[in-house]
Every structure is written in structure tokens, then in C-alpha cells.
PDB file with SEQRES, HELIX, SHEET and CRYST1 records, atoms N, CA, C and O in Angstrom:
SEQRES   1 A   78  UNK UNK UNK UNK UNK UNK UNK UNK UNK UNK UNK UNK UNK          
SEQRES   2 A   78  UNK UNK UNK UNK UNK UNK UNK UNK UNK UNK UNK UNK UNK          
SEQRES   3 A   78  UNK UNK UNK UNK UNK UNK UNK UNK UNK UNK UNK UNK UNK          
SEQRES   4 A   78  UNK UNK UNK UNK UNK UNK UNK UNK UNK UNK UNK UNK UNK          
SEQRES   5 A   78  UNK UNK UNK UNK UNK UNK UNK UNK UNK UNK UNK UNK UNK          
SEQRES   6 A   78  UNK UNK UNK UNK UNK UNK UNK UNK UNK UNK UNK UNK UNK          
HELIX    1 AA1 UNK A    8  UNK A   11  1                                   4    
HELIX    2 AA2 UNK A   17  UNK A   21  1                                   5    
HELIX    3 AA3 UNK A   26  UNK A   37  1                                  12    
HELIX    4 AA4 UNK A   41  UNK A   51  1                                  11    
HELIX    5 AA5 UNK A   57  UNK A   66  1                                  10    
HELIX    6 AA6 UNK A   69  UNK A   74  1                                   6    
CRYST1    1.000    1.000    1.000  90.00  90.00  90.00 P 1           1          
ATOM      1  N   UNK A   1      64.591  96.879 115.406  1.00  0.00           N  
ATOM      2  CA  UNK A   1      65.422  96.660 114.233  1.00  0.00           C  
ATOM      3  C   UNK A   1      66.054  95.281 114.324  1.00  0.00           C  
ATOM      4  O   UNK A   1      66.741  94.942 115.288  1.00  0.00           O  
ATOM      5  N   UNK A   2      65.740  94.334 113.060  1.00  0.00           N  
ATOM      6  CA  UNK A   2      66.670  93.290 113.204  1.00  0.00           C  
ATOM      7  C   UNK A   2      67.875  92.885 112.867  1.00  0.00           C  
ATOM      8  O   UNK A   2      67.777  92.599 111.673  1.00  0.00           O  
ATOM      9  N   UNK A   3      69.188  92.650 113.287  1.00  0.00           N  
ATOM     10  CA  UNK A   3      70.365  92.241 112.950  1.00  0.00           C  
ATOM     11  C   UNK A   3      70.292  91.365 111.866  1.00  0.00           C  
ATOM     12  O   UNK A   3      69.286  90.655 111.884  1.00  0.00           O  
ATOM     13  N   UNK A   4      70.845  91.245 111.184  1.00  0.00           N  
ATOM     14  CA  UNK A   4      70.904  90.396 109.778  1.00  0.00           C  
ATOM     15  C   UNK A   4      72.822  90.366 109.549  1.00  0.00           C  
ATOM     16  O   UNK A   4      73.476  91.306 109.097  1.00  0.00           O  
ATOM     17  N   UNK A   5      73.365  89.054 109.998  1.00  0.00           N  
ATOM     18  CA  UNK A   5      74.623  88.896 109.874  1.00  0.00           C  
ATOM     19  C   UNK A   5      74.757  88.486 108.436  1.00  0.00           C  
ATOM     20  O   UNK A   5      73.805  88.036 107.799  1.00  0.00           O  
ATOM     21  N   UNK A   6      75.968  88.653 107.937  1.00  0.00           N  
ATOM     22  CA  UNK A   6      76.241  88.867 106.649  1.00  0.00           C  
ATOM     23  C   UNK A   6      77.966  88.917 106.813  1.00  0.00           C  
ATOM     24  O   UNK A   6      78.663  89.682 107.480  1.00  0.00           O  
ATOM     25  N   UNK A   7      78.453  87.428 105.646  1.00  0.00           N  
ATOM     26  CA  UNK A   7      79.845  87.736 106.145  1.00  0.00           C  
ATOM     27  C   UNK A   7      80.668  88.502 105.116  1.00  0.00           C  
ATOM     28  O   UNK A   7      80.304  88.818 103.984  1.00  0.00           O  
ATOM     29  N   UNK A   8      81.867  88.753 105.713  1.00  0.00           N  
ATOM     30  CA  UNK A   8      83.077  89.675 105.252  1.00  0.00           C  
ATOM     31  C   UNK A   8      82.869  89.789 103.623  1.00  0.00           C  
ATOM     32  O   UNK A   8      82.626  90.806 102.973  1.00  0.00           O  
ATOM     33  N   UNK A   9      83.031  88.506 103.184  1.00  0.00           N  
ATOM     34  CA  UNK A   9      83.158  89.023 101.682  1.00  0.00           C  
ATOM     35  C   UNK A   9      82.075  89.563 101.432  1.00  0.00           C  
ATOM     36  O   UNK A   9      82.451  90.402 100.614  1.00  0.00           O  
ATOM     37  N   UNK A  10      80.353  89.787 101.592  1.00  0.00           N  
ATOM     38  CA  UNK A  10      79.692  89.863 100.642  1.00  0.00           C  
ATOM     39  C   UNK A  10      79.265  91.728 101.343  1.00  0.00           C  
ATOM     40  O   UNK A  10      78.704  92.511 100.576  1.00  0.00           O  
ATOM     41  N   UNK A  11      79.560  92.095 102.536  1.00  0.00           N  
ATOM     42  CA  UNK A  11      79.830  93.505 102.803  1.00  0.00           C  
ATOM     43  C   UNK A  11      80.720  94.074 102.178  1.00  0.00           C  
ATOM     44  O   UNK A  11      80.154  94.759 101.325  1.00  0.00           O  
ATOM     45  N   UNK A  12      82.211  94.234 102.077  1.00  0.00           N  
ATOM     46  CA  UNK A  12      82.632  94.583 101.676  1.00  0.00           C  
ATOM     47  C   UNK A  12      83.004  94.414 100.025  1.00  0.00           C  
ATOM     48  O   UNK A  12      84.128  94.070  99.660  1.00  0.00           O  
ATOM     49  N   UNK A  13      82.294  94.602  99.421  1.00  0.00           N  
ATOM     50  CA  UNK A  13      82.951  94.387  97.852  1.00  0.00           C  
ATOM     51  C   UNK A  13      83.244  95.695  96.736  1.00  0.00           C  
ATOM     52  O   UNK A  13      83.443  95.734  95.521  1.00  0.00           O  
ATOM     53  N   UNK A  14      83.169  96.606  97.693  1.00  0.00           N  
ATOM     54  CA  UNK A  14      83.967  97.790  96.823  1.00  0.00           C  
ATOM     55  C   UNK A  14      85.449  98.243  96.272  1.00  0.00           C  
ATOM     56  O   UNK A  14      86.011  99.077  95.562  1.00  0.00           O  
ATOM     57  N   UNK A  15      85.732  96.829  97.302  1.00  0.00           N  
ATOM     58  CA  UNK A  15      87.495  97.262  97.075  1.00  0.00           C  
ATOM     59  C   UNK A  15      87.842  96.109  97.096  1.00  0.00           C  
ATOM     60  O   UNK A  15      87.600  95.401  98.074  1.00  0.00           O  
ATOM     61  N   UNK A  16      88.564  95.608  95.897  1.00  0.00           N  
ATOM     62  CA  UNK A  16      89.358  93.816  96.008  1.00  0.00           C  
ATOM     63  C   UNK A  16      90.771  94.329  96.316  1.00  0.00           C  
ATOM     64  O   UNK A  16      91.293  95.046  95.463  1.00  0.00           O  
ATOM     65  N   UNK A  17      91.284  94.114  97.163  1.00  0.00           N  
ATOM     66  CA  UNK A  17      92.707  94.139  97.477  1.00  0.00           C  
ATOM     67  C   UNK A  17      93.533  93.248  96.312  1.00  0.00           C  
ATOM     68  O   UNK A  17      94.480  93.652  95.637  1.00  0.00           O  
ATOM     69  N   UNK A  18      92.979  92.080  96.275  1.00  0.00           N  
ATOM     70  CA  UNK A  18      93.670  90.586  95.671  1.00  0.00           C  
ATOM     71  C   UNK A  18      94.174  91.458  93.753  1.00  0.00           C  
ATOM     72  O   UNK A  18      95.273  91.417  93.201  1.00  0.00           O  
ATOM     73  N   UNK A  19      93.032  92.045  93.309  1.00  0.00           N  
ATOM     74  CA  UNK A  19      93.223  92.231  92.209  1.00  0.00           C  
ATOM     75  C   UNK A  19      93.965  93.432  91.847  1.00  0.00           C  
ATOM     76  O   UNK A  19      94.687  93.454  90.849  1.00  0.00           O  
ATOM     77  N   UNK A  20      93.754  94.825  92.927  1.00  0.00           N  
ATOM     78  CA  UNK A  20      94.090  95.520  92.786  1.00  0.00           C  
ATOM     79  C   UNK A  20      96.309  95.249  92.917  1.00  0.00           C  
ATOM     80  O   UNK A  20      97.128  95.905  92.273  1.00  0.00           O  
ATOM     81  N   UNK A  21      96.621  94.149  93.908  1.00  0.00           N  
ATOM     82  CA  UNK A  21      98.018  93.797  94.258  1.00  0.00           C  
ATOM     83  C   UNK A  21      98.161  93.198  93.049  1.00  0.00           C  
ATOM     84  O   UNK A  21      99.354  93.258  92.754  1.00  0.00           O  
ATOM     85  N   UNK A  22      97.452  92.575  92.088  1.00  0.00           N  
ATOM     86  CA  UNK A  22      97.987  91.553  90.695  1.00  0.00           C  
ATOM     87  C   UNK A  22      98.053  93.093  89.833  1.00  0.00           C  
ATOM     88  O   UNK A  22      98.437  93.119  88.663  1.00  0.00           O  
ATOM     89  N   UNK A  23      97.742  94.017  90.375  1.00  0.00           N  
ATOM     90  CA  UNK A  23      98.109  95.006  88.501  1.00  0.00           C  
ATOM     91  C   UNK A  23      99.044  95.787  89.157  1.00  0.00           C  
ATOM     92  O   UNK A  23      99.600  96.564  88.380  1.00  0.00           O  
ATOM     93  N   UNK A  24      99.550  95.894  90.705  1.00  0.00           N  
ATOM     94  CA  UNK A  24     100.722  96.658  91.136  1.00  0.00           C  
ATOM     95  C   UNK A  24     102.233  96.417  90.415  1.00  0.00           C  
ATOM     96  O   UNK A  24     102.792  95.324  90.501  1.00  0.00           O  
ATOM     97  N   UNK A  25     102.833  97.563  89.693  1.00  0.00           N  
ATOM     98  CA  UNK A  25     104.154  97.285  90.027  1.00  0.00           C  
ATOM     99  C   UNK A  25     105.092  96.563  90.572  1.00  0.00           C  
ATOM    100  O   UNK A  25     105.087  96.419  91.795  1.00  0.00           O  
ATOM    101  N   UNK A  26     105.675  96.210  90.103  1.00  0.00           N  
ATOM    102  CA  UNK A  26     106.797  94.849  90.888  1.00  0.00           C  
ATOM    103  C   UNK A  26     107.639  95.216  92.180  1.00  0.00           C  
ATOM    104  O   UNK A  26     107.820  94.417  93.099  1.00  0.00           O  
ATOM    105  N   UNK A  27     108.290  96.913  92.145  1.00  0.00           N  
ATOM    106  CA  UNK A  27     108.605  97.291  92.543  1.00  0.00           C  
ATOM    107  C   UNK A  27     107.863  97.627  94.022  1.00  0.00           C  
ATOM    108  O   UNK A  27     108.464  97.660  95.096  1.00  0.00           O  
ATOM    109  N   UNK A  28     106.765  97.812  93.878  1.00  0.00           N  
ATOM    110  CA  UNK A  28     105.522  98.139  94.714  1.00  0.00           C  
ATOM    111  C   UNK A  28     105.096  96.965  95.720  1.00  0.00           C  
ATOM    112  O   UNK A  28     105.008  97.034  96.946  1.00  0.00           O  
ATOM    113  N   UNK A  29     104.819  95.708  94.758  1.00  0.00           N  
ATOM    114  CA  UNK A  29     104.693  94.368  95.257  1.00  0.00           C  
ATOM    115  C   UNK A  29     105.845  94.331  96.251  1.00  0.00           C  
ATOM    116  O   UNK A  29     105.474  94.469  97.416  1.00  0.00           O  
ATOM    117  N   UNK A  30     107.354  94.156  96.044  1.00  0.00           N  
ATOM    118  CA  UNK A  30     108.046  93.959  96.686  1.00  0.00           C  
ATOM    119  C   UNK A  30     108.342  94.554  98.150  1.00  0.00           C  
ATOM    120  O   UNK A  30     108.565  94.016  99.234  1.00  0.00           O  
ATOM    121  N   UNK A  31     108.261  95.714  97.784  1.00  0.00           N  
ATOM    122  CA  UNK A  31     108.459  96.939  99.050  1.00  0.00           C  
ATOM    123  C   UNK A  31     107.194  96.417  99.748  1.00  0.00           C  
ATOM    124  O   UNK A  31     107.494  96.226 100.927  1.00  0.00           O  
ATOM    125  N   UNK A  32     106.170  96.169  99.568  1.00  0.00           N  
ATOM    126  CA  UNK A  32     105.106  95.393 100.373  1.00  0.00           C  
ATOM    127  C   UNK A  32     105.297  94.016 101.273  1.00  0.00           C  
ATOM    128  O   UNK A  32     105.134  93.909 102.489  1.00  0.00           O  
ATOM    129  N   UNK A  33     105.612  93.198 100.517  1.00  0.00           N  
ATOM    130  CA  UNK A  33     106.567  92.024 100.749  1.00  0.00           C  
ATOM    131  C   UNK A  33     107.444  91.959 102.000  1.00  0.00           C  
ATOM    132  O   UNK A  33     107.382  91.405 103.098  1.00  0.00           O  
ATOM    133  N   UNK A  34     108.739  93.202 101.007  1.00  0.00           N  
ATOM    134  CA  UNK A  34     109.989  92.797 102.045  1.00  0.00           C  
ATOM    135  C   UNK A  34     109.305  93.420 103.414  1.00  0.00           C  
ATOM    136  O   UNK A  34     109.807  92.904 104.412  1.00  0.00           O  
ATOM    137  N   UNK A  35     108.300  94.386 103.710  1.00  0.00           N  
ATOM    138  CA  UNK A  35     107.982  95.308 104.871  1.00  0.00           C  
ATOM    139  C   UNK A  35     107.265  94.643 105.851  1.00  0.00           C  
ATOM    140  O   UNK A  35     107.102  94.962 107.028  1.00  0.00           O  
ATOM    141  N   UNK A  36     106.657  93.225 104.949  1.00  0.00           N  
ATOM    142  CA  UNK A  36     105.692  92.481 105.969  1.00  0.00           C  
ATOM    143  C   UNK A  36     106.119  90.998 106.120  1.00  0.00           C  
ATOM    144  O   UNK A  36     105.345  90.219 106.675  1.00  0.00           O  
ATOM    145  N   UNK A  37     107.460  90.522 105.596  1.00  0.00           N  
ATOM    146  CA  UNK A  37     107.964  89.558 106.361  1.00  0.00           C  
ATOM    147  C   UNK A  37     109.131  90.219 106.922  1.00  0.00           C  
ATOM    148  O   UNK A  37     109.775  89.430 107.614  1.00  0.00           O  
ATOM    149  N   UNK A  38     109.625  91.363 106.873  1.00  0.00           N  
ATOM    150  CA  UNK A  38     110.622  91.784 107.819  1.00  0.00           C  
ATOM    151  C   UNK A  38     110.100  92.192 109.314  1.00  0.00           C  
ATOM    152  O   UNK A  38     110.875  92.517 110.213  1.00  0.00           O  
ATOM    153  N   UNK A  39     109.014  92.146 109.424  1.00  0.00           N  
ATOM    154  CA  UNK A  39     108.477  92.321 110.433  1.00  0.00           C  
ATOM    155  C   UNK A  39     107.704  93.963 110.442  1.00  0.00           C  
ATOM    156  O   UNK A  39     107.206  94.382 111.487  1.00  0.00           O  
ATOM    157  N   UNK A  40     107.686  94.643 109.394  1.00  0.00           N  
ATOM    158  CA  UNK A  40     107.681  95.882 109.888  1.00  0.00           C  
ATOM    159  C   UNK A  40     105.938  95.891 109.291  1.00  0.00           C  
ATOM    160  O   UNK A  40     105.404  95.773 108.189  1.00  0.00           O  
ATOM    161  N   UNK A  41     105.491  96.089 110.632  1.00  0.00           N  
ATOM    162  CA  UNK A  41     103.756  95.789 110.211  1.00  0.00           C  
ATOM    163  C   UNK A  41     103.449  96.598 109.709  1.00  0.00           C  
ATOM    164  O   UNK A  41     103.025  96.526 108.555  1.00  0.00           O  
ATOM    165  N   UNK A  42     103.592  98.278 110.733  1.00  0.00           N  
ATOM    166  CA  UNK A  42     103.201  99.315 110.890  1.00  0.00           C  
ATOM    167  C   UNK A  42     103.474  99.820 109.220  1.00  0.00           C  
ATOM    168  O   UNK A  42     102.598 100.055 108.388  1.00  0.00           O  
ATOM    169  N   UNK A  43     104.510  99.876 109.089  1.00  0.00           N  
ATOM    170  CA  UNK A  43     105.022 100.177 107.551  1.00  0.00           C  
ATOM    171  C   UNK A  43     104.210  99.449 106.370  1.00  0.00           C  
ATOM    172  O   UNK A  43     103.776  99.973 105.344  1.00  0.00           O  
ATOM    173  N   UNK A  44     104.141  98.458 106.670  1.00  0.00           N  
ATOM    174  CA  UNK A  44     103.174  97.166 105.350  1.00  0.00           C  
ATOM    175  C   UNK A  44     102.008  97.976 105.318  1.00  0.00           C  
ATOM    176  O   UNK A  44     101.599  98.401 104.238  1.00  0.00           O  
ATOM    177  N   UNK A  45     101.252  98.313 106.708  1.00  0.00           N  
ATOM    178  CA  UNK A  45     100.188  99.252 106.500  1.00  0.00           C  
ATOM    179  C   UNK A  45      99.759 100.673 106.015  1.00  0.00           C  
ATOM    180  O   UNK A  45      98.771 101.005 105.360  1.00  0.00           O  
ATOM    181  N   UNK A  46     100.605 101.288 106.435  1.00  0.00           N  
ATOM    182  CA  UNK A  46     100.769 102.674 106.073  1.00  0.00           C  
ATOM    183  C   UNK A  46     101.274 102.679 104.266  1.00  0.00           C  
ATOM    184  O   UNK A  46     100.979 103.584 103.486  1.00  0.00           O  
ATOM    185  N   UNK A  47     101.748 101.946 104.056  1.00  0.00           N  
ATOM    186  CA  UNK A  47     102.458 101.798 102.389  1.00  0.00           C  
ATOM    187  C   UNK A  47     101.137 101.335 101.844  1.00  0.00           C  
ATOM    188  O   UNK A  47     101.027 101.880 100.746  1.00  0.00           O  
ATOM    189  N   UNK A  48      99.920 100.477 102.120  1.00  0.00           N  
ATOM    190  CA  UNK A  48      99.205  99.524 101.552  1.00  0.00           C  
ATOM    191  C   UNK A  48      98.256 101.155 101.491  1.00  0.00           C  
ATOM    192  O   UNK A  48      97.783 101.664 100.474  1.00  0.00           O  
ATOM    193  N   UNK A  49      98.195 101.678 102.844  1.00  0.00           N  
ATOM    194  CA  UNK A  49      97.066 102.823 102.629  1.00  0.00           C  
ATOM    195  C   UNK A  49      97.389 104.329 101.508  1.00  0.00           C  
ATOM    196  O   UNK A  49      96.654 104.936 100.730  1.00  0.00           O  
ATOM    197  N   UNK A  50      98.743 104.493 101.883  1.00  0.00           N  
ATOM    198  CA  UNK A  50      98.895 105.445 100.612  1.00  0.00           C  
ATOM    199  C   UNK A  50      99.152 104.822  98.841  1.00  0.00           C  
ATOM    200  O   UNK A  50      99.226 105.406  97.760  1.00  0.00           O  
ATOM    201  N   UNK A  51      99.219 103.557  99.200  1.00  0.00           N  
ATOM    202  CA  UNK A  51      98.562 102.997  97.604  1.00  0.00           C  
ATOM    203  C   UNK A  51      97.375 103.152  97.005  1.00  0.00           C  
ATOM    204  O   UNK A  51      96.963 103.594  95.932  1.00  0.00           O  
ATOM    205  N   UNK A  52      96.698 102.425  98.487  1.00  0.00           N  
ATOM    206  CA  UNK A  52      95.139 102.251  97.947  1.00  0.00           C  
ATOM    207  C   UNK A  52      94.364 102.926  99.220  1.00  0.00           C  
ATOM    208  O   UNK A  52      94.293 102.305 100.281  1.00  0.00           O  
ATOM    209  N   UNK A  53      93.639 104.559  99.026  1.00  0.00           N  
ATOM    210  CA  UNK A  53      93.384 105.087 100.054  1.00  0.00           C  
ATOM    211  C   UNK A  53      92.186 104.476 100.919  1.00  0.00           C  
ATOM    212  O   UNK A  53      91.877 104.538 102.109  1.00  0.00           O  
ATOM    213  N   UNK A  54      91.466 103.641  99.390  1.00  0.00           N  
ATOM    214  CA  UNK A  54      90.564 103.485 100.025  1.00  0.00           C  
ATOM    215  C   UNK A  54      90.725 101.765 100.697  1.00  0.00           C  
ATOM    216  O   UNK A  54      89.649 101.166 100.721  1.00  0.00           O  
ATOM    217  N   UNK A  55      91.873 101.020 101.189  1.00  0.00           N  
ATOM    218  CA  UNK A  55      91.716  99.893 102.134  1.00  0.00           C  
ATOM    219  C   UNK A  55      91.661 100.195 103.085  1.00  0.00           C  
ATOM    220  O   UNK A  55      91.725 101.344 103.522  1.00  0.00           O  
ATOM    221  N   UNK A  56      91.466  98.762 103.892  1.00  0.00           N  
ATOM    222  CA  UNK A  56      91.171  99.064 105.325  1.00  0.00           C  
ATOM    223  C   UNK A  56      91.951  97.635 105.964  1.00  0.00           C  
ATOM    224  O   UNK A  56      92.348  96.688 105.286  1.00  0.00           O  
ATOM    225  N   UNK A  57      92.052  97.787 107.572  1.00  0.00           N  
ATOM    226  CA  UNK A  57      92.749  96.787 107.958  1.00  0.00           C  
ATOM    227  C   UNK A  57      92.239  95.349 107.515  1.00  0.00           C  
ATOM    228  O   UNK A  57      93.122  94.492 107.478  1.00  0.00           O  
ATOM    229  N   UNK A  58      91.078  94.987 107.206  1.00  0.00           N  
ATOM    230  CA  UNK A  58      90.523  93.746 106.873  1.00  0.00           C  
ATOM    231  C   UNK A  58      91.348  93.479 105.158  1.00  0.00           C  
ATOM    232  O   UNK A  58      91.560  92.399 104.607  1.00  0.00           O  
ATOM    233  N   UNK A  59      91.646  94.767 104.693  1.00  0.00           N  
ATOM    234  CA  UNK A  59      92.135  94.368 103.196  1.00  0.00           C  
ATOM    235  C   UNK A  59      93.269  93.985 103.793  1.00  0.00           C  
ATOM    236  O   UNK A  59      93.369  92.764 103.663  1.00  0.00           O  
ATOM    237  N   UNK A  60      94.314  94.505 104.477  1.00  0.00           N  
ATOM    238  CA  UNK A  60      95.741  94.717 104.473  1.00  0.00           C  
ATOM    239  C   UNK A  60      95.998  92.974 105.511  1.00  0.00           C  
ATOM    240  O   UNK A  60      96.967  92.220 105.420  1.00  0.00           O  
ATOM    241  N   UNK A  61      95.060  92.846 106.189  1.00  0.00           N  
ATOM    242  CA  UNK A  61      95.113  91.420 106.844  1.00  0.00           C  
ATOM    243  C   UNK A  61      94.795  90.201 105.498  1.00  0.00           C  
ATOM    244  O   UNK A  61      95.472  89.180 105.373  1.00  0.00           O  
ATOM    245  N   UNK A  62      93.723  90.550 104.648  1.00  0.00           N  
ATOM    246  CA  UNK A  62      93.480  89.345 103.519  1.00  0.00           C  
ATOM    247  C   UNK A  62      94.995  89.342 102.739  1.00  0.00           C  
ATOM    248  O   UNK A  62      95.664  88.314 102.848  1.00  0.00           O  
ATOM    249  N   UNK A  63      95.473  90.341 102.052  1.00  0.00           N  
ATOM    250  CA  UNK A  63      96.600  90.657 101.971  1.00  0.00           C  
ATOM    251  C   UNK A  63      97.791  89.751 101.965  1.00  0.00           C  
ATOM    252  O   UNK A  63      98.406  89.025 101.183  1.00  0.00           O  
ATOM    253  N   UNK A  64      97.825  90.204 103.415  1.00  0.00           N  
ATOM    254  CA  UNK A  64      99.054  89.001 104.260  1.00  0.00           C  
ATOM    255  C   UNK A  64      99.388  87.409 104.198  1.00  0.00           C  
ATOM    256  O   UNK A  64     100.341  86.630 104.191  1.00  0.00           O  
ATOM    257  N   UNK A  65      97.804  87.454 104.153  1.00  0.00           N  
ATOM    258  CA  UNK A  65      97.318  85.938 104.406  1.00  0.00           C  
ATOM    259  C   UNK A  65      97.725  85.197 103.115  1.00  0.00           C  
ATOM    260  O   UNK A  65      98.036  84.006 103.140  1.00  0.00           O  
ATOM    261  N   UNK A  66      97.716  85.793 102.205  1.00  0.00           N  
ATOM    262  CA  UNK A  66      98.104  85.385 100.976  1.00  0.00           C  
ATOM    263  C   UNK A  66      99.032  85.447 100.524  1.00  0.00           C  
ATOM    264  O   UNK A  66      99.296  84.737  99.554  1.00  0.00           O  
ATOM    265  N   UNK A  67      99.814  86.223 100.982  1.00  0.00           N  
ATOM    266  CA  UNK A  67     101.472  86.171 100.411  1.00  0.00           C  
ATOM    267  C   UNK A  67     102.205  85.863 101.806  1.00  0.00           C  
ATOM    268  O   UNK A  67     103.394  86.150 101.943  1.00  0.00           O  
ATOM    269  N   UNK A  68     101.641  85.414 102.588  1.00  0.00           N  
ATOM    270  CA  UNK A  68     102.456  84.532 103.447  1.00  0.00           C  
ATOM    271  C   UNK A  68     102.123  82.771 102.993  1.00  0.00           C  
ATOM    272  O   UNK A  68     102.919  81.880 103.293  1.00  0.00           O  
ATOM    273  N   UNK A  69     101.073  82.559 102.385  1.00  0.00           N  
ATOM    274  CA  UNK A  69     100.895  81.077 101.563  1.00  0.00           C  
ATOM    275  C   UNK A  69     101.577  81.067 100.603  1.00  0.00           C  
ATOM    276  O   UNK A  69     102.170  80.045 100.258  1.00  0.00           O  
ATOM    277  N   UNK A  70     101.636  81.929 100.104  1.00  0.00           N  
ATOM    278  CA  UNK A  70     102.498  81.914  98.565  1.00  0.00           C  
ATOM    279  C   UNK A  70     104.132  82.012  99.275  1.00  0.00           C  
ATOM    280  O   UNK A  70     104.954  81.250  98.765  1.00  0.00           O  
ATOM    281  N   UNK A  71     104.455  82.606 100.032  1.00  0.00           N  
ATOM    282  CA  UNK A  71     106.056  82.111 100.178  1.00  0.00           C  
ATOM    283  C   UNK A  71     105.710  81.045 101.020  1.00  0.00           C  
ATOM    284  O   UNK A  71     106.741  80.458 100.692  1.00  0.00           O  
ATOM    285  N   UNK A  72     104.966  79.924 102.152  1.00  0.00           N  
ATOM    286  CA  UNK A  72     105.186  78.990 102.163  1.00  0.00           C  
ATOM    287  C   UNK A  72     105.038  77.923 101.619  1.00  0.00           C  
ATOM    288  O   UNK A  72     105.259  76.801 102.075  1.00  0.00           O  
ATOM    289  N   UNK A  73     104.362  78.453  99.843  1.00  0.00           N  
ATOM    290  CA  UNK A  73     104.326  77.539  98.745  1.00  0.00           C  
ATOM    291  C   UNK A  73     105.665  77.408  98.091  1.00  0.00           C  
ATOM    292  O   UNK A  73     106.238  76.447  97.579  1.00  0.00           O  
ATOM    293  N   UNK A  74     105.977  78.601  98.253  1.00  0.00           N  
ATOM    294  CA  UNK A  74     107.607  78.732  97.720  1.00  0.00           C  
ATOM    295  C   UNK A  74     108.739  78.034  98.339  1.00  0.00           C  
ATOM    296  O   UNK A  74     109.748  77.535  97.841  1.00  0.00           O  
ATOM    297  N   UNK A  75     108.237  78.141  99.795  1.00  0.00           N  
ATOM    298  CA  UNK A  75     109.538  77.603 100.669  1.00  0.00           C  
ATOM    299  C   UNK A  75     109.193  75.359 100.487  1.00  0.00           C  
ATOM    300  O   UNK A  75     110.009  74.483 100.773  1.00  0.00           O  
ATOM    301  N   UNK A  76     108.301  75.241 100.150  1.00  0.00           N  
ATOM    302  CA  UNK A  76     107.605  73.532 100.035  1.00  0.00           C  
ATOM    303  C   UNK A  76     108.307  72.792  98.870  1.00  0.00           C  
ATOM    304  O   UNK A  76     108.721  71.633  98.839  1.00  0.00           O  
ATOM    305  N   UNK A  77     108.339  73.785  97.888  1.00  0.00           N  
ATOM    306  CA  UNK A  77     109.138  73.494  96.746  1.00  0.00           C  
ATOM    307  C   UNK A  77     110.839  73.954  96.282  1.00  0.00           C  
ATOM    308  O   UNK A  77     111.422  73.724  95.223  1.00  0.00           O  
ATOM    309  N   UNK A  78     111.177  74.452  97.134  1.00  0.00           N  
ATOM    310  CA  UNK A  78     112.684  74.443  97.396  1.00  0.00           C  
ATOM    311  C   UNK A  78     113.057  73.485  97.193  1.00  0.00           C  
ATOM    312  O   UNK A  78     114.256  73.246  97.336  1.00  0.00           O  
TER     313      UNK A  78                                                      
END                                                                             
């Protein structure tokens, strides 16, 4: 059998995290937010999975990555 590498985005495309967080609740967004720059990982995760049952740690890491740019886009323009 031959291995055939294939990266992240084009395996996984059943679930967009990115789009599914743009139609969340504000309220929802936030509690996400405050849970994963307060440090509380475990919580950011467990909240991200009973949102969306079907993510996985690779969503909840793309996630991060992005709203930790977006508040240090925020913090640039202060």
C-alpha cells in the first residue's frame, strides 16, 4: 500500500470551524474568547466541543490561532 501525504486542509473539509465561529452568537464568541486568553484551555475545549460535536483538536487549535491574531491586531492599533 502506498502512503500518499495530503495536507490538513484538503483532509479535513467536513467541518470549517472559521465559518461555523462567524454565525456564533456573540455571547458564545465571547465565553470562547474570555476561556482561551484567560488561560483556561481545558474549558475553550470542552465549550468548542459541546458547540460543535463534531470538532476536533486540529479545529479548536486553527481556532486559537486566529483570534489570538485578531487581538494582536487589536492590541497594534491601540
Amino acid at each position: 500500500m502506498e502512503h500518499i501525504y495530503q495536507p490538513y486542509a484538503q483532509n479535513d473539509t467536513s467541518f470549517d470551524v472559521v465559518a461555523a465561529f462567524s454565525g456564533l452568537e456573540t455571547t458564545r464568541k465571547m465565553t470562547l474568547f474570555d476561556q482561551l486568553m484567560c488561560g483556561r484551555t481545558n474549558a475553550y475545549r470542552n465549550t468548542l466541543k459541546s458547540i460543535w460535536p463534531q470538532s476536533n483538536d486540529n479545529d479548536a487549535r486553527k481556532l486559537e490561532i486566529i483570534l489570538r491574531a485578531r487581538l494582536d491586531r487589536l492590541k497594534r492599533f491601540s
